[in-house]
C-alpha positions in Angstrom: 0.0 0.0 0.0 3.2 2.3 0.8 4.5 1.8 -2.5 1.4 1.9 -4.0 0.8 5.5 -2.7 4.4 6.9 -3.5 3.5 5.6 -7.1 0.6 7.1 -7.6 1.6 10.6 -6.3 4.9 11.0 -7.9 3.4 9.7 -11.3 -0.3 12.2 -11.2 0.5 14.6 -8.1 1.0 17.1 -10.9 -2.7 16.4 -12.7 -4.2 15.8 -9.1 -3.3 19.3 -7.4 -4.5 21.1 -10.8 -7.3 19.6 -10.5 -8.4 21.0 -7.1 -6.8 24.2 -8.2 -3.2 24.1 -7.8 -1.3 26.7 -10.5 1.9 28.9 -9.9 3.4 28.8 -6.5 0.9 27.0 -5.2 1.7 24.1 -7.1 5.0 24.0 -7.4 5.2 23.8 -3.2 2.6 21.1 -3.0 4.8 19.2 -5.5 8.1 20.1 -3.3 6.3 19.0 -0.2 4.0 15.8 -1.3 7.0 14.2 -3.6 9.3 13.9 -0.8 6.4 13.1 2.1 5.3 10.4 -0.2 8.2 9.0 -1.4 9.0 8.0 2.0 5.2 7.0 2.7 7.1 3.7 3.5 8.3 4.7 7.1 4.5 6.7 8.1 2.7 2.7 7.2 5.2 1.0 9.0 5.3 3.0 12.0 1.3 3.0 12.2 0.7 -0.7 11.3 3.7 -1.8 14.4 2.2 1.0 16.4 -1.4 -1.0 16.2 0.6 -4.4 16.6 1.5 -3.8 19.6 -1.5 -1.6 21.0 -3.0 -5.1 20.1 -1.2 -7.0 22.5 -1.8 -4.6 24.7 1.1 -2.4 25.2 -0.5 1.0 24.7 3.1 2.9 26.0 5.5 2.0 23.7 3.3 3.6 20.8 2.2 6.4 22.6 6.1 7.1 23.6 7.3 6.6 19.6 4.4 9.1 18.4 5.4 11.5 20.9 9.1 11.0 20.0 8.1 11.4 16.9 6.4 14.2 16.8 8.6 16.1 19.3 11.3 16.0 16.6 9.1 17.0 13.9 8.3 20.5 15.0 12.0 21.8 15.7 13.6 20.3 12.6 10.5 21.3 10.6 11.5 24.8 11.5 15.4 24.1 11.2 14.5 22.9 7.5 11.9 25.6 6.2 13.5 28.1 7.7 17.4 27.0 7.6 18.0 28.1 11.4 21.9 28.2 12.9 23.6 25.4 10.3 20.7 23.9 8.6 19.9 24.5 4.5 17.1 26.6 3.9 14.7 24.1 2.0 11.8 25.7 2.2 8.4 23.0 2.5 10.8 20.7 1.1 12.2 20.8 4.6 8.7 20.2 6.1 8.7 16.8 4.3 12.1 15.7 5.2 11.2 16.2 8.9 8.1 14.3 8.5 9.6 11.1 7.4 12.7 11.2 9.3 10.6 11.0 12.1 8.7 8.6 11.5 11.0 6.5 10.4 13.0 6.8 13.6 9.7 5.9 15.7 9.3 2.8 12.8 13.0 1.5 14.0 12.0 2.4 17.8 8.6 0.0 17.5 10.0 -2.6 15.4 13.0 -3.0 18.1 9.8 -3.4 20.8 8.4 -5.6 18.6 11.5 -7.9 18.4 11.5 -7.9 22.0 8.1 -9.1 23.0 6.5 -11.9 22.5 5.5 -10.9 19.0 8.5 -11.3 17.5 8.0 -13.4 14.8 9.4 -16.7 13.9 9.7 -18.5 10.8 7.1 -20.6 10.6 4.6 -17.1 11.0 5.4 -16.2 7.7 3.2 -19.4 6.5 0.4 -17.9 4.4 -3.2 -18.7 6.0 -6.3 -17.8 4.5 -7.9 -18.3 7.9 -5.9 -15.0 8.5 -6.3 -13.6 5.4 -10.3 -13.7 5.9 -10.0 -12.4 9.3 -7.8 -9.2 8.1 -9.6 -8.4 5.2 -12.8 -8.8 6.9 -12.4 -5.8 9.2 -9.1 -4.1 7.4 -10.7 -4.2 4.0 -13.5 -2.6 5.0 -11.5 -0.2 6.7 -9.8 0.7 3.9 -12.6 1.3 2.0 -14.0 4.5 4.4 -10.6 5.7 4.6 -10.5 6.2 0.8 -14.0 8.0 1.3 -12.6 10.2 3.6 -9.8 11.1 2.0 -12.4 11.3 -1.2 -14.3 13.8 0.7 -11.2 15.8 1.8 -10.3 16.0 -1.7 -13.5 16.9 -3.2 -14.6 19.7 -0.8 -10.7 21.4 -1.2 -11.7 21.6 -5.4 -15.2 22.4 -4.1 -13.5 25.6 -2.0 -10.4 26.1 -4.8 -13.5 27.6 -6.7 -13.2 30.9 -4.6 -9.2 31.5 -5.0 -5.8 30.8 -2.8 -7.2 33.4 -0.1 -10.6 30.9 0.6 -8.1 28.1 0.2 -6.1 29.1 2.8 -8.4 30.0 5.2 -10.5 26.8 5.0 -7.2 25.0 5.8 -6.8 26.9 8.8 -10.0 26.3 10.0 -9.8 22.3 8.9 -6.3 22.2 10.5 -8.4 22.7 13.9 -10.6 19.4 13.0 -7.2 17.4 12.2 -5.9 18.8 15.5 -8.6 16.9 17.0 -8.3 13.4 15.4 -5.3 12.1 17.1 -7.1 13.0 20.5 -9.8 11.1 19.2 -7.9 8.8 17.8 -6.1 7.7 21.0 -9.8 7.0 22.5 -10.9 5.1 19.8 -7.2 3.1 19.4 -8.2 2.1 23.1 -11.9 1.3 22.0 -10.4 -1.5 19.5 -8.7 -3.3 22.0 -11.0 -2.9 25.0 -14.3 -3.6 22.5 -12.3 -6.9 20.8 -11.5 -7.8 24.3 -15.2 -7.9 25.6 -16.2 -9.4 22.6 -13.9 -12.1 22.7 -14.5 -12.7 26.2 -17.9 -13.2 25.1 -19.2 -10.2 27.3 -21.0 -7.9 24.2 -22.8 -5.9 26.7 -19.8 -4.5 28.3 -18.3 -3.9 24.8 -21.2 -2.0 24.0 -20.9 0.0 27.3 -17.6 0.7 26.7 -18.0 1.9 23.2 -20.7 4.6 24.4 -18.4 5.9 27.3 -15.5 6.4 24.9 -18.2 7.9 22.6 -19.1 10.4 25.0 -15.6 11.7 26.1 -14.4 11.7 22.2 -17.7 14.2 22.0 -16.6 15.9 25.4 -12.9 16.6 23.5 -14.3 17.7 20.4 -17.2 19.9 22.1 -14.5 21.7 24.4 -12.3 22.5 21.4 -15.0 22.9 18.9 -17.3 25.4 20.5 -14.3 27.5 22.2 -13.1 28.4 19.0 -16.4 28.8 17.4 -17.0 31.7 20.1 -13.6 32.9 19.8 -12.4 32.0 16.1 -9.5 34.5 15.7 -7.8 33.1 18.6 -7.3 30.1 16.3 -7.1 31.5 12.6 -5.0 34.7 13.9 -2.4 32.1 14.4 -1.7 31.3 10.7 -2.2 34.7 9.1 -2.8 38.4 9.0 -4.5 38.3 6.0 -8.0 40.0 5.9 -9.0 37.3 3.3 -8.0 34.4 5.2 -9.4 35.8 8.4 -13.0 36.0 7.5 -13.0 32.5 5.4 -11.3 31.1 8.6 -14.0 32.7 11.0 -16.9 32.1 8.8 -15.7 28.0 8.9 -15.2 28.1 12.5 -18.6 29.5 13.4 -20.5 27.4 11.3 -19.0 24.1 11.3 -16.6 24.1 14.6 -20.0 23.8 16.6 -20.6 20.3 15.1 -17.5 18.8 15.7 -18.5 16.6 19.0 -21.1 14.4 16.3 -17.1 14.1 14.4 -15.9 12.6 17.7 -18.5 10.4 18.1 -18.2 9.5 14.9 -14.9 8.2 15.4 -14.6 6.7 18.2 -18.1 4.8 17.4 -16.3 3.2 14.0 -13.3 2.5 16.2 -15.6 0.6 18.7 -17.0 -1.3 15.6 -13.6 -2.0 14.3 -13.3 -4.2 17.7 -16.6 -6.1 17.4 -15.9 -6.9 13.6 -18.9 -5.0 12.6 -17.4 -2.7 9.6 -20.5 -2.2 6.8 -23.0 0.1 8.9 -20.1 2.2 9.7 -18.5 2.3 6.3 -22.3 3.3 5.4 -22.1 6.2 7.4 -19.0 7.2 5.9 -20.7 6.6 2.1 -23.4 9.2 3.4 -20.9 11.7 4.3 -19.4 11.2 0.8 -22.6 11.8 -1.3 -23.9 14.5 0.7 -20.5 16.8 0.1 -20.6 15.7 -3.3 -24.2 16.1 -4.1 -24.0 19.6 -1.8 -21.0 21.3 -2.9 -21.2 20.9 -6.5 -24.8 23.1 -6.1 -23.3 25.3 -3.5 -22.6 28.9 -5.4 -21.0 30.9 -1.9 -18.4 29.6 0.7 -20.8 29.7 3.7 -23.2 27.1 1.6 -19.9 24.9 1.0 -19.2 24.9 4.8 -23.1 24.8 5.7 -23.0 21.2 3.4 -19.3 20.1 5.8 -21.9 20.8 8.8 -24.8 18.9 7.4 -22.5 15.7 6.6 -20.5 15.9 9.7 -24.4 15.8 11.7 -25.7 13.3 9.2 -22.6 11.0 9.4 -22.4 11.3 13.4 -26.5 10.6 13.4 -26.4 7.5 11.2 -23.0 6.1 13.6 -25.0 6.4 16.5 -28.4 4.7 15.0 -26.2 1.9 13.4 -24.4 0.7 16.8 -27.3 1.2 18.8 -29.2 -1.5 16.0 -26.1 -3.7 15.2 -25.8 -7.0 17.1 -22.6 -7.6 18.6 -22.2 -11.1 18.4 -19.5 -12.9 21.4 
């Protein structure tokens, strides 16, 4: 899938980013940043798929400690690279990219040396192909796969959607997006604990205390996102005003913020609900959800004609897709 990704990006990067807008400067920096980030797309699926191996088993530290690492090297040599502080080359976003997958590749060598060590470590004879396995994978990873491509789908689509209105709206709807994204490993580290404490349950053949778990992780992924969502709704320049000065940016930025920031704790349920499905083996509902999402942004924001209609229609599927997660677990049978 790594390879499959560089591939594809260094081969139609070009095409894609014109497509959703992408000329000039503009274009010429997403191609600096995204053929460097994904030609070493290797070390980011490495370090996530180990990182879930071992959260697996059970060992939630040693991948909460590498991301950390990680990401506490990031942020200074990100700023070393673009901006060529003390000895370092000035590279521009270029050097945003490099720090990126330098640091995951060092938290990729950090798991896979935790790996070795445990119990995990694999022998020989695991490298025997088993469709047993195979079935098992694909039956809750293939799935998976599938709503992260309509995610990414949707991503993609609403940027072209907003690439309509010029580099100005561009910018200041990825400010305001860069607050949802902010959110999603917070979420994410609820709903990575959901997998494990849902598959638990249901292996144990106790479904009712997986469901029960999978609402109270529910309801503090909603508590996380309401906290963060609604403060900067109320206050939005304390958020945007840390990106730009532009007058532009500023009022695409606030007008995202106040009307899609307020939805953001149905986003948080959303997500840790299809992690808590992920652990019971329960994928289609969920990846149904995700398929509403998807045709109400494309259905919405090819008709929209003004910004504030674009961002009303992110609102609508961010409610719609929360609304449908909750109705589908509630219905689903978890089967021990």
């Amino acid at each position: 899938m790594a390879v499959a990704f560089t591939v594809l990006i260094l081969a139609f990067g070009a095409p894609l980013y014109r497509l959703l807008g992408g000329e000039g400067e503009s274009l010429a920096n997403a191609l600096a940043y995204s053929n460097i980030l994904f030609g070493g797309a290797l070390t980011v699926w490495l370090a996530n798929t180990l990182a879930s191996v071992l959260r697996g088993s059970g060992n939630m530290l040693v991948p909460a400690l590498g991301l950390i690492g990680a990401a506490v090297i990031q942020v200074p040599l990100s700023g070393a690279l673009v901006l060529g502080w003390g000895p370092m080359p000035h590279l521009g976003i270029a050097g945003a990219a490099i720090a990126y997958v330098a640091s995951f590749g060092l938290a990729t060598v950090v798991m896979a040396f935790a790996v070795w060590r445990s119990p995990l470590r694999p022998r020989m004879a695991d490298f025997r192909l088993e469709q047993r396995l195979f079935v098992d994978i694909v039956r809750v990873g293939g799935l998976s796969v599938l709503n992260a491509v309509q995610t990414v789908f949707t991503a993609v689509a609403l940027t072209g959607f907003v690439g309509r209105f010029g580099a100005a709206a561009l910018a200041g709807y990825g400010v305001g997006v860069r607050l949802e994204l902010l959110q999603i490993p917070l979420v994410f580290a609820v709903g990575q604990a959901l997998v494990v404490l849902v598959g638990t349950n249901i292996g144990a053949g106790n479904a009712a205390r997986a469901r029960k778990v999978a609402w109270i992780g529910a309801a503090l992924a909603a508590t996380i996102c309401l906290l963060i969502g609604w403060s900067f709704a109320l206050f939005p320049l304390a958020w945007v005003g840390l990106f730009s000065a532009d007058a532009a940016v500023l009022d695409t930025g606030t007008r995202y913020l106040h009307i899609v920031a307020p939805f953001y704790p149905l986003l948080g349920v959303n997500v840790a609900l299809y992690f808590a499905s992920q652990g019971a083996g329960q994928m289609v509902m969920p990846v149904l959800a995700g398929t509403a999402r998807l045709v109400i942004v494309l259905a919405g924001g090819a008709a929209a004609v003004s910004l504030g209609a674009i961002f009303g229609v992110i609102a609508l599927g961010i409610t719609v897709g929360g609304a449908l997660m909750m109705w589908f677990v509630a219905k689903t049978h978890w089967k021990s």
